[in-house]
C-alpha positions as CSV (number, residue, x, y, z in Angstrom):
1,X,-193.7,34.0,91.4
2,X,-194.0,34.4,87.8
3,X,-190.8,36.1,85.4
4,X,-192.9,37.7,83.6
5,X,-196.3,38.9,82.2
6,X,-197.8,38.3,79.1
7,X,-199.8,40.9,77.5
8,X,-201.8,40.1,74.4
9,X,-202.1,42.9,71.7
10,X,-205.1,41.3,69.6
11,X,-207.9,43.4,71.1
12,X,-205.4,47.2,70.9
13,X,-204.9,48.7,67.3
14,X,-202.3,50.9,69.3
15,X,-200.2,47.8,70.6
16,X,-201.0,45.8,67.1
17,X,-199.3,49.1,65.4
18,X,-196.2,49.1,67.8
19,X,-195.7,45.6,67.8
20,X,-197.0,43.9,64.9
21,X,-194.5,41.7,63.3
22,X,-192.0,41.9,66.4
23,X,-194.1,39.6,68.5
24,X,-192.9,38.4,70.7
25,X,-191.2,41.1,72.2
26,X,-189.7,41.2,75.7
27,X,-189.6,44.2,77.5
28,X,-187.7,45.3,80.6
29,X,-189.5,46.9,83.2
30,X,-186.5,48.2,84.8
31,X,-185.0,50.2,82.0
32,X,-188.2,49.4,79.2
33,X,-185.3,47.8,76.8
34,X,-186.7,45.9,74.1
35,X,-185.7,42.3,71.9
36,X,-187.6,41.7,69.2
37,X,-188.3,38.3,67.8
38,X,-186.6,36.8,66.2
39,X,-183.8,36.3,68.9
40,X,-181.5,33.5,69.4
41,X,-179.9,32.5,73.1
42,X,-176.6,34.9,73.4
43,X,-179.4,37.8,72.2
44,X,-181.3,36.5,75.1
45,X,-178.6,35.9,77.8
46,X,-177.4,39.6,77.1
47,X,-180.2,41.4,77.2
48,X,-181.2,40.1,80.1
49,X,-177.8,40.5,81.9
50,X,-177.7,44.2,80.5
């Protein structure tokens, strides 16, 4: 089982546009929350208790 799935923005000006500078950015399927880079451990550990 995998945690999660990359997705690569370099071939979607739409995704470039969104994301850009955030990269990497996880995102939350369950509620689509987002942390931006850059994000230390406790930013981490509570988004992903959230």
């Amino acid at each position: 089982m995998q945690d999660f799935d990359p997705l690569w923005i370099d071939d979607d000006l739409g995704l470039q546009a969104r994301y850009g500078d955030r990269i990497p950015v996880l995102r939350r399927e369950d509620t689509g929350a987002e942390l931006d880079w850059p994000f230390g451990v406790d930013a981490l550990r509570d988004f992903l208790r959230a």
